[in-house]
PyMOL commands that place a pseudoatom at each C-alpha (Angstrom):
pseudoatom trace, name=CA, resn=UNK, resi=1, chain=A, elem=C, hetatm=0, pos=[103.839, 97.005, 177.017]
pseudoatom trace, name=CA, resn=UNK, resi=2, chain=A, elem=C, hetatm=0, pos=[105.822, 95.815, 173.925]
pseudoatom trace, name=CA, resn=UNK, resi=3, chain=A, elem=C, hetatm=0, pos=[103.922, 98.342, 171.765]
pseudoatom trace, name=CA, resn=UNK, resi=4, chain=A, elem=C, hetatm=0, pos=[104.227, 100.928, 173.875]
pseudoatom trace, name=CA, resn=UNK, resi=5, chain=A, elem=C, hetatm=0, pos=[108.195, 100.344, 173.840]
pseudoatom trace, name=CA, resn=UNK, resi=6, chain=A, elem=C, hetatm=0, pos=[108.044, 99.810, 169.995]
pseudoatom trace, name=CA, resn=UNK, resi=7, chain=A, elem=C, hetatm=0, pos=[106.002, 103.800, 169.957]
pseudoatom trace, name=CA, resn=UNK, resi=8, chain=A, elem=C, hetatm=0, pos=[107.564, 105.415, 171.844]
pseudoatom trace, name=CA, resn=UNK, resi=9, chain=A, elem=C, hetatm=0, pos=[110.872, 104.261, 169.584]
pseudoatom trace, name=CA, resn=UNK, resi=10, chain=A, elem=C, hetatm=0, pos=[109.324, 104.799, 166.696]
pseudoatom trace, name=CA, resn=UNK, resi=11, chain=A, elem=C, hetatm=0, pos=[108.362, 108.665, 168.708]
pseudoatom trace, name=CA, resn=UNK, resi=12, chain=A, elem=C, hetatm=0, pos=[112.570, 108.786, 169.264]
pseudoatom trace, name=CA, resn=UNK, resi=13, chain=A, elem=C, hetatm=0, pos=[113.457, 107.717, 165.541]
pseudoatom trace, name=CA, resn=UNK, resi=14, chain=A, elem=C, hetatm=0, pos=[111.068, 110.241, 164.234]
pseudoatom trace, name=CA, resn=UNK, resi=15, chain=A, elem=C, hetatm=0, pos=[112.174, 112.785, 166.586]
pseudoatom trace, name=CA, resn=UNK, resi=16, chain=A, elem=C, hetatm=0, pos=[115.710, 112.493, 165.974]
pseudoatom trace, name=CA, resn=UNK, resi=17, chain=A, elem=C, hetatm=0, pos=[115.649, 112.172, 161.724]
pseudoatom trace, name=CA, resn=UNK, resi=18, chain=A, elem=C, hetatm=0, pos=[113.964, 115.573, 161.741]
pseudoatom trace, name=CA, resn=UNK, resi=19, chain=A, elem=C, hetatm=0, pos=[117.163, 117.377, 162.607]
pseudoatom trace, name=CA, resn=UNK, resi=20, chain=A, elem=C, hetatm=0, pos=[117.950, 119.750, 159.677]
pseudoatom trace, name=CA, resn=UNK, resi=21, chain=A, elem=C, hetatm=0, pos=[121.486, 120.462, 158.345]
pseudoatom trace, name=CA, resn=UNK, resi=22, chain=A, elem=C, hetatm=0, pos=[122.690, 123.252, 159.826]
pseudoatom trace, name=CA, resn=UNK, resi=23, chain=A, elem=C, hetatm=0, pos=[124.452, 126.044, 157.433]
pseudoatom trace, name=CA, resn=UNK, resi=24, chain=A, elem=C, hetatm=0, pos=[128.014, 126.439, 157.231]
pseudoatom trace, name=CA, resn=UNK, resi=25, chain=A, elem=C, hetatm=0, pos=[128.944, 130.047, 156.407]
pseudoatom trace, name=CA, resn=UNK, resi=26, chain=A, elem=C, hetatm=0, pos=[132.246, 128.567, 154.680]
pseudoatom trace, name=CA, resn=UNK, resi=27, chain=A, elem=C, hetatm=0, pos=[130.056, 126.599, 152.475]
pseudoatom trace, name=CA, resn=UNK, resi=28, chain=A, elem=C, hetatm=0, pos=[128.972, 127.983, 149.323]
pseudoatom trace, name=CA, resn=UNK, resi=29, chain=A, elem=C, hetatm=0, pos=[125.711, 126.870, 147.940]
pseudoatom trace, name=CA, resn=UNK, resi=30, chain=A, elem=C, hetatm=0, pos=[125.517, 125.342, 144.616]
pseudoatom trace, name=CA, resn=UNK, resi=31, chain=A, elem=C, hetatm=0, pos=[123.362, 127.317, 141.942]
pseudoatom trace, name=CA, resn=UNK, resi=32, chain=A, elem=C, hetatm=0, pos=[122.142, 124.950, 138.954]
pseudoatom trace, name=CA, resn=UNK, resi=33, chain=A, elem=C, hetatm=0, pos=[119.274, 125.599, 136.495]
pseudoatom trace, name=CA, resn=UNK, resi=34, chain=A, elem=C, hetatm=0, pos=[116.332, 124.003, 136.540]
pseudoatom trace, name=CA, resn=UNK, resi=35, chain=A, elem=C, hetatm=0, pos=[113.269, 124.254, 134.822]
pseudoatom trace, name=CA, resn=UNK, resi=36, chain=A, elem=C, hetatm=0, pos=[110.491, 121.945, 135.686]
pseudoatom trace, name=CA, resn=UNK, resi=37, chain=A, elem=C, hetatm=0, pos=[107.100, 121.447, 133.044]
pseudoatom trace, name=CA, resn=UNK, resi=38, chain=A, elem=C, hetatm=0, pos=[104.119, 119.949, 134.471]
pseudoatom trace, name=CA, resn=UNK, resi=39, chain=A, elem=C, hetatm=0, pos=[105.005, 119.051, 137.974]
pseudoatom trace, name=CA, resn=UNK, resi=40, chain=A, elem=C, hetatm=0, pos=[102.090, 117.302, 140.047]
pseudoatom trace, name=CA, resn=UNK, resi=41, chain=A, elem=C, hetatm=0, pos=[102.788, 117.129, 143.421]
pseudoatom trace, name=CA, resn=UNK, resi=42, chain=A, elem=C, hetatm=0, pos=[101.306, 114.961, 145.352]
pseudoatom trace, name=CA, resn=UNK, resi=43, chain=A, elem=C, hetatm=0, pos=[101.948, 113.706, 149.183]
pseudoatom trace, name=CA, resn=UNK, resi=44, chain=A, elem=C, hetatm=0, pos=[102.041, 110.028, 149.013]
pseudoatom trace, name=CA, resn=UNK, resi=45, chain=A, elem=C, hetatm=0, pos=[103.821, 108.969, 152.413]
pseudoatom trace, name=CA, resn=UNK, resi=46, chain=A, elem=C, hetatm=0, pos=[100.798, 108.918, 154.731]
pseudoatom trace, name=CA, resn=UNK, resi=47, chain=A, elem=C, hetatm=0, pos=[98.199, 107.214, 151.778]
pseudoatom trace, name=CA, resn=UNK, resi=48, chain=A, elem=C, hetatm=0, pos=[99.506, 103.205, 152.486]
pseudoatom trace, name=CA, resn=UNK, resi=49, chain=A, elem=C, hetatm=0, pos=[99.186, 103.831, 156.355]
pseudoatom trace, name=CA, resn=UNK, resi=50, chain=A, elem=C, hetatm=0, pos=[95.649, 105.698, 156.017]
pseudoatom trace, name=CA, resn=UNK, resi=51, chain=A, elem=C, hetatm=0, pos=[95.137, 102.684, 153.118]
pseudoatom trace, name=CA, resn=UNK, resi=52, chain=A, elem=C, hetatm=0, pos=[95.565, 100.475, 155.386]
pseudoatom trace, name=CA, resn=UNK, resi=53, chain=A, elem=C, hetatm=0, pos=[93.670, 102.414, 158.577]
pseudoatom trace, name=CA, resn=UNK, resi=54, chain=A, elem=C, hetatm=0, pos=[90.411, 102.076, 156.308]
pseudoatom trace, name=CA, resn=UNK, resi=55, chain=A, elem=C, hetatm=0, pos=[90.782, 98.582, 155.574]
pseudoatom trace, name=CA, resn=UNK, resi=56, chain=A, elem=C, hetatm=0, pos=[90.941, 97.399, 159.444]
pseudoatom trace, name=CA, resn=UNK, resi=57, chain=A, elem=C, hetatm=0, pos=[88.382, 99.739, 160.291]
pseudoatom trace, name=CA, resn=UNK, resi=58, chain=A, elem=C, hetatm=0, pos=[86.381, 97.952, 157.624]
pseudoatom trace, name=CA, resn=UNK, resi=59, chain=A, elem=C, hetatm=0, pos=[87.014, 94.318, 159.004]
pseudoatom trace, name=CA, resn=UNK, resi=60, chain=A, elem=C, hetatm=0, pos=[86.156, 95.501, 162.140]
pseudoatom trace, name=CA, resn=UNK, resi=61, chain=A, elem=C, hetatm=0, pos=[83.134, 97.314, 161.430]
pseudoatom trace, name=CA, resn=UNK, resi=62, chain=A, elem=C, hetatm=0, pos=[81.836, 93.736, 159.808]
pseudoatom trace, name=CA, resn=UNK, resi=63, chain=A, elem=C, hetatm=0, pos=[81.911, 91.903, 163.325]
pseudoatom trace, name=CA, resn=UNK, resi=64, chain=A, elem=C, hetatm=0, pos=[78.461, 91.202, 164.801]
pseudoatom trace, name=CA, resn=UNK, resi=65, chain=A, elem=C, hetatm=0, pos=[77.465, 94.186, 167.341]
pseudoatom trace, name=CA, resn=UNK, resi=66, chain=A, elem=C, hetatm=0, pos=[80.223, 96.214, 166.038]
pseudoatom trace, name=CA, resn=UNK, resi=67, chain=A, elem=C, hetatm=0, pos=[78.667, 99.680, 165.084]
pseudoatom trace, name=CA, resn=UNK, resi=68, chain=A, elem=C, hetatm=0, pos=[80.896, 101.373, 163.531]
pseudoatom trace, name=CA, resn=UNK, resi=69, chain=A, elem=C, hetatm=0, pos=[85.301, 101.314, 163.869]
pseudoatom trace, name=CA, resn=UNK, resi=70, chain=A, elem=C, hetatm=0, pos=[88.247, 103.461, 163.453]
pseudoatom trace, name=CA, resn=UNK, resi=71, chain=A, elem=C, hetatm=0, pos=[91.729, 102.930, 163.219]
pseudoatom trace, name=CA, resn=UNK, resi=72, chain=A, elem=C, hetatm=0, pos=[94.770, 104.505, 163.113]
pseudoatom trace, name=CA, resn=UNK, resi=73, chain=A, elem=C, hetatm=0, pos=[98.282, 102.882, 161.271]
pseudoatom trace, name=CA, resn=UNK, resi=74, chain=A, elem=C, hetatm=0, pos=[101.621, 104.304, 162.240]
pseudoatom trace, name=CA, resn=UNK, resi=75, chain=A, elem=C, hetatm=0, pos=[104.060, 101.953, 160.509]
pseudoatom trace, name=CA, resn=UNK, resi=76, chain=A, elem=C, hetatm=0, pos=[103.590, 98.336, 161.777]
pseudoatom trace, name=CA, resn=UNK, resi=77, chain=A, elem=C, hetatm=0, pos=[101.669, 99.015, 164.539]
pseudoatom trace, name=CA, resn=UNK, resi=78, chain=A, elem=C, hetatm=0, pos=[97.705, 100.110, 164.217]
pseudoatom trace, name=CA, resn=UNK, resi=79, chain=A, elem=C, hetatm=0, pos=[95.437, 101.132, 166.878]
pseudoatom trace, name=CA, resn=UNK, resi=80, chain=A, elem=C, hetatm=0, pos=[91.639, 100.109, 166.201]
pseudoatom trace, name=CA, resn=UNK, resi=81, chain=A, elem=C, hetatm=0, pos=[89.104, 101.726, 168.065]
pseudoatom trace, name=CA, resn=UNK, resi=82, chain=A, elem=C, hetatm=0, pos=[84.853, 100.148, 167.797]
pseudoatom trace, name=CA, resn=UNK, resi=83, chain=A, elem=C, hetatm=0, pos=[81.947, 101.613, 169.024]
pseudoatom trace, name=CA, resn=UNK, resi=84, chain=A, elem=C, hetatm=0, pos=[79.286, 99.252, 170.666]
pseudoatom trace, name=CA, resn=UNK, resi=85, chain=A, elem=C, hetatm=0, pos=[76.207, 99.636, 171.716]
pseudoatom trace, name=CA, resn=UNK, resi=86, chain=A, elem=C, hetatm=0, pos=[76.246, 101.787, 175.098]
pseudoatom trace, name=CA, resn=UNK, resi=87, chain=A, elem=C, hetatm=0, pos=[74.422, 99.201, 177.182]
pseudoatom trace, name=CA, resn=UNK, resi=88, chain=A, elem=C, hetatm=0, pos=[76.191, 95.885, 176.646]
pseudoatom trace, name=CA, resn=UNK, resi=89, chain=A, elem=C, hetatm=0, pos=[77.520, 94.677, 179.537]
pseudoatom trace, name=CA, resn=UNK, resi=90, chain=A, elem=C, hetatm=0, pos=[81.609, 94.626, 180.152]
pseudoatom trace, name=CA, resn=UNK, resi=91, chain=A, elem=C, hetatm=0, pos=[81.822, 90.717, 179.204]
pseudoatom trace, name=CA, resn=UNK, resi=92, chain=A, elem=C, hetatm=0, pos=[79.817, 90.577, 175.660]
pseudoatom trace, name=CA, resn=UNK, resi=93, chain=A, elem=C, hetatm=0, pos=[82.219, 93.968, 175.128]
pseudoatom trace, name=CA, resn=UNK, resi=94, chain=A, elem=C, hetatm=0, pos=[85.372, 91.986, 175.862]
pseudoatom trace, name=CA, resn=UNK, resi=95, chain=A, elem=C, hetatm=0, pos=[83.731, 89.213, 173.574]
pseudoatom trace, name=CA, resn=UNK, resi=96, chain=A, elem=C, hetatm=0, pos=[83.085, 91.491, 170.826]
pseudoatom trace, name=CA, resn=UNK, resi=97, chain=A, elem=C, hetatm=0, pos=[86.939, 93.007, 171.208]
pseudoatom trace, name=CA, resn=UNK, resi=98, chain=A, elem=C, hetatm=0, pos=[88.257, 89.430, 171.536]
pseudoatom trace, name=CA, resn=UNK, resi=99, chain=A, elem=C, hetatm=0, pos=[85.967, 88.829, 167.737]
pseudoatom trace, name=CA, resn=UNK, resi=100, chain=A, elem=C, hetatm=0, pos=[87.443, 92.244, 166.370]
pseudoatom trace, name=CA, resn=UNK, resi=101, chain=A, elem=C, hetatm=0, pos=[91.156, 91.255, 166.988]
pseudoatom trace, name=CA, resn=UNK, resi=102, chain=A, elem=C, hetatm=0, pos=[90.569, 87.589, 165.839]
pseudoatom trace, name=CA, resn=UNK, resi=103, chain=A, elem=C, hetatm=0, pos=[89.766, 88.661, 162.804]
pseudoatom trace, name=CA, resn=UNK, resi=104, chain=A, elem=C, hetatm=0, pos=[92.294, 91.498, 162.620]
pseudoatom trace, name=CA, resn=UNK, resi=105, chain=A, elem=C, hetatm=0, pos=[95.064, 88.817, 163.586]
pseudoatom trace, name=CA, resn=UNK, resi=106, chain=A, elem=C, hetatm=0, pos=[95.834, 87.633, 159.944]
pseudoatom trace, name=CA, resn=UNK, resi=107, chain=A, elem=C, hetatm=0, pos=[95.537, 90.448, 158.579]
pseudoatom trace, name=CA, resn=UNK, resi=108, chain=A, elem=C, hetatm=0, pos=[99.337, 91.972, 158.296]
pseudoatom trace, name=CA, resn=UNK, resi=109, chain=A, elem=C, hetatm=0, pos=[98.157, 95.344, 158.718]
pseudoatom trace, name=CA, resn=UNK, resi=110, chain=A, elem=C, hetatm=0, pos=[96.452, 94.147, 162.146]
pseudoatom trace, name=CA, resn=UNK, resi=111, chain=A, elem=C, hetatm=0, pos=[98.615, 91.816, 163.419]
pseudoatom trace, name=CA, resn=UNK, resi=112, chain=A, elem=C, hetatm=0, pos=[100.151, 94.211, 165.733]
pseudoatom trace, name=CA, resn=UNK, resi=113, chain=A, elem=C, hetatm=0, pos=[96.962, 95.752, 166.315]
pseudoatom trace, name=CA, resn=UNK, resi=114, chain=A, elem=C, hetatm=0, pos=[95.417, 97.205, 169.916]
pseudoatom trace, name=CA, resn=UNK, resi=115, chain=A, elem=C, hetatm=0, pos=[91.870, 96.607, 169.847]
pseudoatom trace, name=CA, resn=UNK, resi=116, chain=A, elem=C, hetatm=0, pos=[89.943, 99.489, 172.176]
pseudoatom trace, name=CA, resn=UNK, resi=117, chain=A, elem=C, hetatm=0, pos=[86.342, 99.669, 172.981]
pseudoatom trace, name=CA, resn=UNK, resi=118, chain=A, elem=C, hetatm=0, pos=[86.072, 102.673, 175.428]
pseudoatom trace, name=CA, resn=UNK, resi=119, chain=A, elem=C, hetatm=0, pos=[83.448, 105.676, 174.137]
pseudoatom trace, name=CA, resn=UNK, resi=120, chain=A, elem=C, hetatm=0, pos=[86.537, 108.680, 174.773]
pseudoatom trace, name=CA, resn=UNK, resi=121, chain=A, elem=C, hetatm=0, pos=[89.182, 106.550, 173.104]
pseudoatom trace, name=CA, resn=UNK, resi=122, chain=A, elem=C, hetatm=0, pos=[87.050, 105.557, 170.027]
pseudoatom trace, name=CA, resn=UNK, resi=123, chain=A, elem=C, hetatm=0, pos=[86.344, 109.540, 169.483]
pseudoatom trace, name=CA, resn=UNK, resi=124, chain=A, elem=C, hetatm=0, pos=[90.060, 110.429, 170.175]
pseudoatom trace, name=CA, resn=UNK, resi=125, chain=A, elem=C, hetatm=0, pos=[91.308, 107.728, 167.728]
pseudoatom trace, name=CA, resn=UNK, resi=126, chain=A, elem=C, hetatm=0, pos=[88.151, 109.530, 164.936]
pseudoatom trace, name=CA, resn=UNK, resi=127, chain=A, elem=C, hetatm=0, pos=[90.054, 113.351, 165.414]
pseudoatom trace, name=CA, resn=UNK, resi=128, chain=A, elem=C, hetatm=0, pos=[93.446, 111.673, 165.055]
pseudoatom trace, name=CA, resn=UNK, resi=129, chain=A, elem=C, hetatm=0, pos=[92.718, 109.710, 161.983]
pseudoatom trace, name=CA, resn=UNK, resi=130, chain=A, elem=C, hetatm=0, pos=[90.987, 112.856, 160.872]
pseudoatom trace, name=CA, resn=UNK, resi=131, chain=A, elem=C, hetatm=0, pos=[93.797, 114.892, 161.441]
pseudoatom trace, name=CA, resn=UNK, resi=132, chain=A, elem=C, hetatm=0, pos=[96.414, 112.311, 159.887]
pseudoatom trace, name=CA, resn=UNK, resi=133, chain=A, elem=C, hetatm=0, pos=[94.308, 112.530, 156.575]
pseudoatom trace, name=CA, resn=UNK, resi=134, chain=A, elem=C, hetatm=0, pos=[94.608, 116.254, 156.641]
pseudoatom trace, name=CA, resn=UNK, resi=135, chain=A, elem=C, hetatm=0, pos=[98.461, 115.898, 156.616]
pseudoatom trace, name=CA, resn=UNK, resi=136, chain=A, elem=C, hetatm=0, pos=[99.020, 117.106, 160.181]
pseudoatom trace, name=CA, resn=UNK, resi=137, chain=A, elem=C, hetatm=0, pos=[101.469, 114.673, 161.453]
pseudoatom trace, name=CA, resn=UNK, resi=138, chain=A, elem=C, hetatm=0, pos=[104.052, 115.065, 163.518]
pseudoatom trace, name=CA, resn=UNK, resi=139, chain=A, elem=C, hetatm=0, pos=[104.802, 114.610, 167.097]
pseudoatom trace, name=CA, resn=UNK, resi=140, chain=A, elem=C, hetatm=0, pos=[101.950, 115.532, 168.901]
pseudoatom trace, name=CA, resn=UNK, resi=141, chain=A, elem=C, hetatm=0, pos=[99.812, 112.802, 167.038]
pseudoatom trace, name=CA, resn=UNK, resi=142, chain=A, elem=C, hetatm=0, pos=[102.687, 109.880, 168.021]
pseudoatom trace, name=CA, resn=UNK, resi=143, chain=A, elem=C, hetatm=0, pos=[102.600, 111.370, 171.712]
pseudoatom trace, name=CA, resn=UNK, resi=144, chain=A, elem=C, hetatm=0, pos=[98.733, 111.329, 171.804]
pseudoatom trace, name=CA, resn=UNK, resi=145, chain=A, elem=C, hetatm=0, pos=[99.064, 107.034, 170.766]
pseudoatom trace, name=CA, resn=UNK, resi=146, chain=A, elem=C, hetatm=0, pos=[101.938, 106.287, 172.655]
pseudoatom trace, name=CA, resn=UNK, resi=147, chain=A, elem=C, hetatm=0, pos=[99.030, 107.903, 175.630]
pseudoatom trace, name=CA, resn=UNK, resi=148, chain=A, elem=C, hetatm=0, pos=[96.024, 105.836, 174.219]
pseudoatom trace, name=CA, resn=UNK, resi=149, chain=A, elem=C, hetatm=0, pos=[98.437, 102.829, 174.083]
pseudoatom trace, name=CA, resn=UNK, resi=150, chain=A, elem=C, hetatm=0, pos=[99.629, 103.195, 177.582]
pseudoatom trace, name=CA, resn=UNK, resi=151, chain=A, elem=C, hetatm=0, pos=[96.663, 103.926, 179.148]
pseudoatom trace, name=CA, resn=UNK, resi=152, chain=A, elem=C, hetatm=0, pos=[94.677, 100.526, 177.597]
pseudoatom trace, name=CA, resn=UNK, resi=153, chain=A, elem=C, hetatm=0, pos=[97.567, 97.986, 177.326]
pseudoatom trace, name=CA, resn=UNK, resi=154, chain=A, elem=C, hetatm=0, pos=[98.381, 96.008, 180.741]
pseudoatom trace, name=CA, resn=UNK, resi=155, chain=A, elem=C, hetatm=0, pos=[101.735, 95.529, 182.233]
pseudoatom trace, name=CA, resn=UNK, resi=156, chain=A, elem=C, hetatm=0, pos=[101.745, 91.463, 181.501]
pseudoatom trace, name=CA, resn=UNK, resi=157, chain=A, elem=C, hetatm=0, pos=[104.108, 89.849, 183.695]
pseudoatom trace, name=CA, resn=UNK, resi=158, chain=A, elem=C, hetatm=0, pos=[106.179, 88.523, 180.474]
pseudoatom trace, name=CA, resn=UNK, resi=159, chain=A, elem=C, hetatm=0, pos=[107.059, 92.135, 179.590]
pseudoatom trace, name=CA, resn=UNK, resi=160, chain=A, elem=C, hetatm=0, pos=[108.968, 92.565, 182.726]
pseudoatom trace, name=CA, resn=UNK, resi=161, chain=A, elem=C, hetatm=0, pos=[112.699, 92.281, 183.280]
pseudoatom trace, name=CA, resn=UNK, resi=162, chain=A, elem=C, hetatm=0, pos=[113.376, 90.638, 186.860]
pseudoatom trace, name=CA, resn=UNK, resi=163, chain=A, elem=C, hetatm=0, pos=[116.597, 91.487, 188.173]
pseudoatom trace, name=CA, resn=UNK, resi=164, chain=A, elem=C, hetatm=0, pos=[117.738, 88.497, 190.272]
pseudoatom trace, name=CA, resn=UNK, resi=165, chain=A, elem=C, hetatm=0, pos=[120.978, 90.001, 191.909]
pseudoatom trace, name=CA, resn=UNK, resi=166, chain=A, elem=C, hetatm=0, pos=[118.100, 92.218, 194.503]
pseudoatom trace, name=CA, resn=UNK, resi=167, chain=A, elem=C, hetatm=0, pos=[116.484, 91.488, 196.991]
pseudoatom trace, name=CA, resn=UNK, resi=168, chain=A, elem=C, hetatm=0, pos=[113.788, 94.687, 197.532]
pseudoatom trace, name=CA, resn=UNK, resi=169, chain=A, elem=C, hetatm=0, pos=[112.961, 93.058, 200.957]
pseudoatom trace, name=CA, resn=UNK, resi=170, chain=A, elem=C, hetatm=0, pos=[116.492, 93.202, 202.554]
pseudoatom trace, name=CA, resn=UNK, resi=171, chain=A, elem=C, hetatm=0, pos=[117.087, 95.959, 200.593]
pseudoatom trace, name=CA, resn=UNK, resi=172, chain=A, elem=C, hetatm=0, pos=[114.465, 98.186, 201.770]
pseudoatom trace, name=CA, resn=UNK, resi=173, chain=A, elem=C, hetatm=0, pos=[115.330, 97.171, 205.424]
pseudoatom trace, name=CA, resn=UNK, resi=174, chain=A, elem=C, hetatm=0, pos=[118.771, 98.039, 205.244]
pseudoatom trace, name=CA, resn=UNK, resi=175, chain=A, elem=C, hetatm=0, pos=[116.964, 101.458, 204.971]
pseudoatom trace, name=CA, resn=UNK, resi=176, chain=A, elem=C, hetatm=0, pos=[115.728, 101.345, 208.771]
pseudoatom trace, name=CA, resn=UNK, resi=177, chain=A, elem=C, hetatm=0, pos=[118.225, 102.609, 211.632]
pseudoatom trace, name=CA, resn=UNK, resi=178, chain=A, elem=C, hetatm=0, pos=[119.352, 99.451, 213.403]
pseudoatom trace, name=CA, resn=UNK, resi=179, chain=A, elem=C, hetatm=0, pos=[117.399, 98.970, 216.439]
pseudoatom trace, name=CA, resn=UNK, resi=180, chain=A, elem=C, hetatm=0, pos=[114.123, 99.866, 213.952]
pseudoatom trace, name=CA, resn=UNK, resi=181, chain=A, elem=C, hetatm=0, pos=[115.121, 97.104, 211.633]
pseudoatom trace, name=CA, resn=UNK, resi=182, chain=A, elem=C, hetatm=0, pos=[115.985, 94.563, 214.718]
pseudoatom trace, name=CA, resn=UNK, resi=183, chain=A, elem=C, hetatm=0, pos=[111.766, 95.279, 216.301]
pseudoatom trace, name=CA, resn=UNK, resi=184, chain=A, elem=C, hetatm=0, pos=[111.132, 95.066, 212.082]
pseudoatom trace, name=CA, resn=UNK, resi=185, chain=A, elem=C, hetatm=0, pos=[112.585, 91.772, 212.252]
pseudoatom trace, name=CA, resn=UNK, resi=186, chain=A, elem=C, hetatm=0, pos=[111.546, 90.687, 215.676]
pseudoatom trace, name=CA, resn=UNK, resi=187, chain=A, elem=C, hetatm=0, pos=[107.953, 92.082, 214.475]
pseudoatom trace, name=CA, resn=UNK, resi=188, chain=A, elem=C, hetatm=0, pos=[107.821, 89.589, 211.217]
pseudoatom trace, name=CA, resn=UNK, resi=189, chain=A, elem=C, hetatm=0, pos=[108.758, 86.745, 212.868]
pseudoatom trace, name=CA, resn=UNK, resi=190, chain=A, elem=C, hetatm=0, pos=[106.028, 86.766, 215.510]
pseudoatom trace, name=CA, resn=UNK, resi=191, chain=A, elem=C, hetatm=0, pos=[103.821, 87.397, 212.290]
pseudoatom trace, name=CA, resn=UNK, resi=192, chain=A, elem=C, hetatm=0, pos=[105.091, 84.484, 210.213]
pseudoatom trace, name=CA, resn=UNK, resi=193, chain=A, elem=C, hetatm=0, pos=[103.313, 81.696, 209.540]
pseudoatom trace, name=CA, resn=UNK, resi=194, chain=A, elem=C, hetatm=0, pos=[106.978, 79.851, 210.700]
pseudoatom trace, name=CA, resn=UNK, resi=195, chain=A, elem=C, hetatm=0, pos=[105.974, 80.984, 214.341]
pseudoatom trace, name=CA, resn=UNK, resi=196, chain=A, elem=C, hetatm=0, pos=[102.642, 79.478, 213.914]
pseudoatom trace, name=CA, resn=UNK, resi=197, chain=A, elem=C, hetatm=0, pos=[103.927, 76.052, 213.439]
pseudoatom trace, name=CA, resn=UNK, resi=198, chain=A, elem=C, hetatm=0, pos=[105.921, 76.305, 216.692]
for i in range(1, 198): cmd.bond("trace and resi %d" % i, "trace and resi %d" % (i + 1))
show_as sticks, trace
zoom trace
């Protein structure tokens, strides 16, 4: 859930730095000179994360009954995908996962890594990293994580904020009309176990 909070952040910072000045008509735009000689352009920003993508696909690739692995970087948070063998039963999958993100742990590229094993997710992560090493980034790619992300990580009890002031019970029976909160209440109390003991 943490991750999914950190992406879809990361989604809102990216989002919001890709506001362009806007032109002022009173401004008047400054002319210089400038002559450039041999100029190679070259578009660097994506090469550390897709560096980096290739190296964890790599160490997972190397665990035992790992067939092949993908992965995709977006700052300091990767997603790795595996593909296992089709007919390995759920718990040696979970094993092999559990071996993939030991060994991804220490790394500090996969520290922060989601480990994934499902067939559709593996092939989604493939086009994305594909697409990320053709230079199409943007915000479609982000949402399209922040969706495998969501859809494989758990809600842990940890992640969640309890608010302690609330009381859903009493609260969602101050919702009845009286007299169908009084046979409510009259109705748990012959079901309680306090009744029982009577």
């Amino acid at each position: 859930m943490k991750i999914l909070i950190y992406m879809l952040m990361l989604c809102f910072v990216i989002t919001g730095c890709s506001i362009g000045k806007k032109d002022n008509p009173n401004e008047k735009p400054e002319q210089k000179n400038v002559s450039m000689k041999n100029v190679n352009y070259t578009n660097k920003s994506n090469k550390p994360n897709e560096k980096a993508a290739d190296h964890l696909a790599s160490l997972a690739a190397s665990i035992p009954g790992v067939n092949d692995a993908t992965a995709v970087v977006v700052g300091k948070y990767a997603v790795v995908g595996i593909d296992v063998k089709a007919k390995l039963d759920r718990t040696r999958v979970e094993s092999i996962k559990y071996s993939v993100a030991e060994s991804l742990k220490n790394d500090p590229n996969g520290a922060n890594a989601v480990v994934v094993a499902d067939v559709d997710t593996y092939e989604r992560l493939k086009q994305i990293g594909k697409q990320i090493k053709k230079g199409k980034t943007g915000q479609g790619i982000l949402d399209e994580l922040a969706a495998i992300v969501g859809r494989v990580m758990p809600q842990v009890p940890n992640d969640l904020i309890e608010n302690r002031e609330t009381n859903p019970i009493k609260d969602n029976n101050k919702q009845l009309p009286k007299n169908e909160e009084q046979e409510l209440k009259k109705e748990q109390e012959d079901q309680s176990n306090n009744h029982l003991k009577k």
